[in-house]
LUMBA-448233 format. One record per residue (C-alpha): residue number from 1; x, y, z; residue in one letter. Coordinates in steps of 0.05 Angstrom, whole numbers, padded with zeros to 5 digits, always signed. Last residue first. Layout:
<sites>
[NUM; [X; Y; Z]; "A"]
...
</sites>
This chain:
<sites>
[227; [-01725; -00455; +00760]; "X"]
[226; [-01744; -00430; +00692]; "X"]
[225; [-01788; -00382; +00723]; "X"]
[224; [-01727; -00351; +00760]; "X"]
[223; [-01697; -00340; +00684]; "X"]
[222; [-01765; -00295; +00669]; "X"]
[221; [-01761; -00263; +00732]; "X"]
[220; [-01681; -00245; +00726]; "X"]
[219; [-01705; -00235; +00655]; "X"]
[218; [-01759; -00174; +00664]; "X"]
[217; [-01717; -00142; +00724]; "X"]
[216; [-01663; -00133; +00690]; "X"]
[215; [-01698; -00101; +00631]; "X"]
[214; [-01738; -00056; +00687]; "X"]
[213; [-01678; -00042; +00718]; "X"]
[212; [-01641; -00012; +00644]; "X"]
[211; [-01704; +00009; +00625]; "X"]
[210; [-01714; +00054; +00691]; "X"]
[209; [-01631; +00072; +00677]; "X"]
[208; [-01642; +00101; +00603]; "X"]
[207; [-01656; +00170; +00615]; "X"]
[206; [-01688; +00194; +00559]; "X"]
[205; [-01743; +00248; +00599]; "X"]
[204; [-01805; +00207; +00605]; "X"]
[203; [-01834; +00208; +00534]; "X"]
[202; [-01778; +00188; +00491]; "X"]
[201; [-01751; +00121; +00537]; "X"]
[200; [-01813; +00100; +00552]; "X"]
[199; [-01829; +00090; +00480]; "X"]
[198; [-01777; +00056; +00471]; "X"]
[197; [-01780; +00004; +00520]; "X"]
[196; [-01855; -00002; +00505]; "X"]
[195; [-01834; -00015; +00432]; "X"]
[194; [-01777; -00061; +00451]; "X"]
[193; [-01820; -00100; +00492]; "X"]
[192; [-01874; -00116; +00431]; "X"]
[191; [-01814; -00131; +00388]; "X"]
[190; [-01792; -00189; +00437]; "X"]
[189; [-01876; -00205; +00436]; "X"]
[188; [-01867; -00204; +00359]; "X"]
[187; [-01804; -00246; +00348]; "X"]
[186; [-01823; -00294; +00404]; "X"]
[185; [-01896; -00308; +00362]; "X"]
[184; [-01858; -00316; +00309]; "X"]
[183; [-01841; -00276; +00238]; "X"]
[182; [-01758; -00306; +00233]; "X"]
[181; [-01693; -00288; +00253]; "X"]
[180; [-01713; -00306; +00326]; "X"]
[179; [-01678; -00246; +00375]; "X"]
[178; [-01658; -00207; +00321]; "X"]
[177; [-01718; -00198; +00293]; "X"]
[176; [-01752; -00160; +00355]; "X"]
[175; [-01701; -00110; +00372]; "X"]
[174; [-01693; -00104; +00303]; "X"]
[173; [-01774; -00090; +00299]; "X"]
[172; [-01766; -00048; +00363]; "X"]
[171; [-01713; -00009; +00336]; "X"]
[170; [-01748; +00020; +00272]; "X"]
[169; [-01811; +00037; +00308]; "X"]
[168; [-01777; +00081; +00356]; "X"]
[167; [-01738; +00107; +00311]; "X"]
[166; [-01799; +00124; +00256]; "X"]
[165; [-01835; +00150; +00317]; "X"]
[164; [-01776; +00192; +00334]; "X"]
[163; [-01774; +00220; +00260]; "X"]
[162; [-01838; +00231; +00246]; "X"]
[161; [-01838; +00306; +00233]; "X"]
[160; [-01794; +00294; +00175]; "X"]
[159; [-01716; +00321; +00166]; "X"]
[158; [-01691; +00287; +00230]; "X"]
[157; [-01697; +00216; +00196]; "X"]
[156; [-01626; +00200; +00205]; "X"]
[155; [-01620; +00235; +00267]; "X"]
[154; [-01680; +00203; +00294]; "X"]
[153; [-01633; +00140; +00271]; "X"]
[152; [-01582; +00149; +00302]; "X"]
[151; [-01624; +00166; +00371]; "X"]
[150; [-01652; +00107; +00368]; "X"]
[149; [-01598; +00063; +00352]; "X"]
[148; [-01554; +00092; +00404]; "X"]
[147; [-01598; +00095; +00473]; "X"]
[146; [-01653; +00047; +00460]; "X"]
[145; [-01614; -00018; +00420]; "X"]
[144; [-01540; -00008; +00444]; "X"]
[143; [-01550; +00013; +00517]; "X"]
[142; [-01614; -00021; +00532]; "X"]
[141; [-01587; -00089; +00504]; "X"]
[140; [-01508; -00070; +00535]; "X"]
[139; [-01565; -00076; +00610]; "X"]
[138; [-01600; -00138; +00590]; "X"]
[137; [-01537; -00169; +00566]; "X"]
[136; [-01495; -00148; +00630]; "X"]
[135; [-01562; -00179; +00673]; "X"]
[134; [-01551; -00242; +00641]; "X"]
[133; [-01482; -00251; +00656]; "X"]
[132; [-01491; -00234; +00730]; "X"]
[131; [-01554; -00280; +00725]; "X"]
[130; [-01516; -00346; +00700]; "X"]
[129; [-01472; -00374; +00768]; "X"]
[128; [-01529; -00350; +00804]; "X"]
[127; [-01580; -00402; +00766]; "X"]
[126; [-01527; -00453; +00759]; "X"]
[125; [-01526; -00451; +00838]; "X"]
[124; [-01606; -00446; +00840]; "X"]
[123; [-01620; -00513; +00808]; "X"]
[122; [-01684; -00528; +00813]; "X"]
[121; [-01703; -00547; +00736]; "X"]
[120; [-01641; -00488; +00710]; "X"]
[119; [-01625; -00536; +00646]; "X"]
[118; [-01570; -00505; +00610]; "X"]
[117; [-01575; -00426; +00587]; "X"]
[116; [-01573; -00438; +00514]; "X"]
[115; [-01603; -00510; +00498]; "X"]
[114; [-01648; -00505; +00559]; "X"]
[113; [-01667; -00430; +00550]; "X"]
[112; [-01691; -00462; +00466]; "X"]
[111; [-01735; -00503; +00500]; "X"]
[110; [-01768; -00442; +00527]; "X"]
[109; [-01760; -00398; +00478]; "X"]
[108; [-01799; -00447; +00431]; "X"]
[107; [-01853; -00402; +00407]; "X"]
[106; [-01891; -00426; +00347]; "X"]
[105; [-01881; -00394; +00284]; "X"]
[104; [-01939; -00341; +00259]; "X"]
[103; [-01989; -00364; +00217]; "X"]
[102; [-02018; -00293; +00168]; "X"]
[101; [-02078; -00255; +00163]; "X"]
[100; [-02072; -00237; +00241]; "X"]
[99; [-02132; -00253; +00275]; "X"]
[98; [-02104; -00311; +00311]; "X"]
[97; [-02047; -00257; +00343]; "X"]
[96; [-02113; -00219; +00379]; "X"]
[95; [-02111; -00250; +00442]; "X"]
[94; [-02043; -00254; +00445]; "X"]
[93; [-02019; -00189; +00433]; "X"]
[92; [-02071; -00171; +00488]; "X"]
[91; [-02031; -00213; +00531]; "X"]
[90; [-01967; -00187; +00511]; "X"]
[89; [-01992; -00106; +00520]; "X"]
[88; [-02012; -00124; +00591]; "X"]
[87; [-01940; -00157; +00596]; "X"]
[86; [-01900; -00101; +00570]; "X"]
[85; [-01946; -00044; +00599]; "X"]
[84; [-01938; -00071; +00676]; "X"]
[83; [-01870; -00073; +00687]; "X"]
[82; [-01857; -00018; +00640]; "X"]
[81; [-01891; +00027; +00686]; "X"]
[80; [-01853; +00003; +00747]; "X"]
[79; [-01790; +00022; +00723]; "X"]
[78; [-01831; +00096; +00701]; "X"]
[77; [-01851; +00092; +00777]; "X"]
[76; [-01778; +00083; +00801]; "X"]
[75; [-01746; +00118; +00760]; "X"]
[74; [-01794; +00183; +00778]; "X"]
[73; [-01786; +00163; +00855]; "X"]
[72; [-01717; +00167; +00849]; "X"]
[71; [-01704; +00246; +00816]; "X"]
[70; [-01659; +00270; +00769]; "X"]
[69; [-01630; +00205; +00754]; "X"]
[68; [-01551; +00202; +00741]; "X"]
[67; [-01536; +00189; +00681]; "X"]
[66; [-01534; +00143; +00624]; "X"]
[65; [-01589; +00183; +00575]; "X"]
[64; [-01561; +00188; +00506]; "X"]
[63; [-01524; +00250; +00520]; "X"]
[62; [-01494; +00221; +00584]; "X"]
[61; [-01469; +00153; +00544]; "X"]
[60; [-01426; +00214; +00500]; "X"]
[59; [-01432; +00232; +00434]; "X"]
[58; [-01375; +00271; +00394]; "X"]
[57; [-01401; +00251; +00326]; "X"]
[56; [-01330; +00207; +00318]; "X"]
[55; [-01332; +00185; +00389]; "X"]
[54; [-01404; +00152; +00379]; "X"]
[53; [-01375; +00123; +00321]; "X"]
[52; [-01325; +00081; +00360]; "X"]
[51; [-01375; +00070; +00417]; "X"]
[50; [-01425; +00048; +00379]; "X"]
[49; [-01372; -00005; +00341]; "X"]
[48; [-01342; -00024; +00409]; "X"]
[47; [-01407; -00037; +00435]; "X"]
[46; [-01438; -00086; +00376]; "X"]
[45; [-01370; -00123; +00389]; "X"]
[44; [-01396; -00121; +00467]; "X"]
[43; [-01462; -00155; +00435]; "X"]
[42; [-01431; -00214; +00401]; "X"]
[41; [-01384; -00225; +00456]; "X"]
[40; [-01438; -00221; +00508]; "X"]
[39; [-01482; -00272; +00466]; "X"]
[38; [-01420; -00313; +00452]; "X"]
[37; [-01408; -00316; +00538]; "X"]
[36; [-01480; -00333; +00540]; "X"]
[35; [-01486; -00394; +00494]; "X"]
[34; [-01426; -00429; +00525]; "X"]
[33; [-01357; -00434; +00505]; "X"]
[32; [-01326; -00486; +00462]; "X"]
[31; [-01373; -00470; +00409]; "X"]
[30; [-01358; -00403; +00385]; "X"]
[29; [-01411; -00383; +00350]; "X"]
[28; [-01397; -00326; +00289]; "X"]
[27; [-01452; -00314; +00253]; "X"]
[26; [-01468; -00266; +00301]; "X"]
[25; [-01414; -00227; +00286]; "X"]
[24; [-01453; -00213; +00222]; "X"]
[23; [-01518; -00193; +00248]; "X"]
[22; [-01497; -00133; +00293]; "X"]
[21; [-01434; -00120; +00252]; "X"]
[20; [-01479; -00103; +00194]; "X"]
[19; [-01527; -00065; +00236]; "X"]
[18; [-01475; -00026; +00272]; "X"]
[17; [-01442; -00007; +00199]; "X"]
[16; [-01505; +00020; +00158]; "X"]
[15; [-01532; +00054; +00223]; "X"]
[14; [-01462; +00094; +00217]; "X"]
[13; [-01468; +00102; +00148]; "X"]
[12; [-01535; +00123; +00147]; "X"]
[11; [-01508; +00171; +00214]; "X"]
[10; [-01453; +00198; +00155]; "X"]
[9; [-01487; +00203; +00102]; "X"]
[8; [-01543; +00247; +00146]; "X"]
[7; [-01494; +00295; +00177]; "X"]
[6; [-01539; +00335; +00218]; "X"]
[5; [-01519; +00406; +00213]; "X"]
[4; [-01576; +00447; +00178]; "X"]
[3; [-01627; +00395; +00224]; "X"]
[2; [-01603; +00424; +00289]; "X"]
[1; [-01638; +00382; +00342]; "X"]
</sites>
């Protein structure tokens, strides 16, 4: 990365923007349509604005890692990675979460999948009616939250050493707070994927398609468990 040439206004106000469409458009809840079709109309509104500035800095999806894999086995064992780092790194999350010097919220994803998703108690038809929806979210999610934000905001911080670590950092919590608005046990463990996500992405070659499966993978299971 050229640091003499990075236009650091202009990624702050490009971070500046995404973020304040991110959590504004989600104010917006359309209620004659179900809690999925908002989510993908909050986050393709999210797309357009990436994709707008993305055009302006003369970025493509390729640059940020949507392309073809160099080699299969390597996506399949970083995929498979993942798998096992994000829930390893939940439990241990949870074994520690009472030391914490503060009470976190309760999670109540689970009731909350009922009030968004409808209740999925052995009802496979609902189940495949939902999935191709959900697996669009997962894979805009890897798009919009590991391939643009971190690398706007590397760019942002491209004048210290720490700058990936900052990124990385930066869009896990967001990651993380979006997902409950509040300091909860969901709002952590969310955060706690989009750290491994990250970090996945950085060290093994920013290609975003084993995050992209491994997200897929992570709520088809989670939805199937809902079953």
């Amino acid at each position: 990365m050229d640091t003499k040439q990075t236009d650091y206004k202009g990624f702050l106000f490009d971070i500046f923007l995404y973020l304040t469409i991110m959590f504004l458009v989600r104010e917006i809840y359309l209620s004659q349509f179900p809690f999925i079709a908002n989510g993908l109309m909050w986050s393709f509104s999210t797309l357009i604005i990436a994709k707008w500035r993305m055009k302006v800095r003369n970025i493509t999806w390729s640059d940020l890692g949507l392309q073809k894999p160099k080699s299969l086995l390597k996506t399949l064992l970083i995929t498979i990675g993942i798998l096992i780092s994000i829930p390893i790194s939940i439990i241990v999350f949870e074994q520690v979460q009472d030391l914490l010097p503060f009470t976190l919220s309760p999670d109540t994803s689970s009731e909350d999948a009922v009030s968004k998703f409808g209740n999925l108690k052995g009802n496979w038809i609902h189940f495949f009616k939902i999935i191709p929806f959900i697996l669009i979210q997962s894979t805009l999610e890897e798009l919009l939250d590991r391939g643009f934000l971190i690398n706007w905001f590397e760019r942002l911080f491209s004048k210290t050493n720490l700058a990936t670590t900052f990124a990385v950092i930066l869009q896990a919590v967001i990651f993380g707070f979006r997902h409950s608005y509040d300091i909860s046990e969901r709002s952590i463990t969310v955060g706690i994927i989009g750290l491994i996500m990250g970090i996945a992405y950085v060290k093994f070659g920013r290609n975003l398609w084993p995050l992209i499966i491994a997200h897929c993978i992570l709520n088809t299971m989670s939805m199937i468990g809902k079953i």
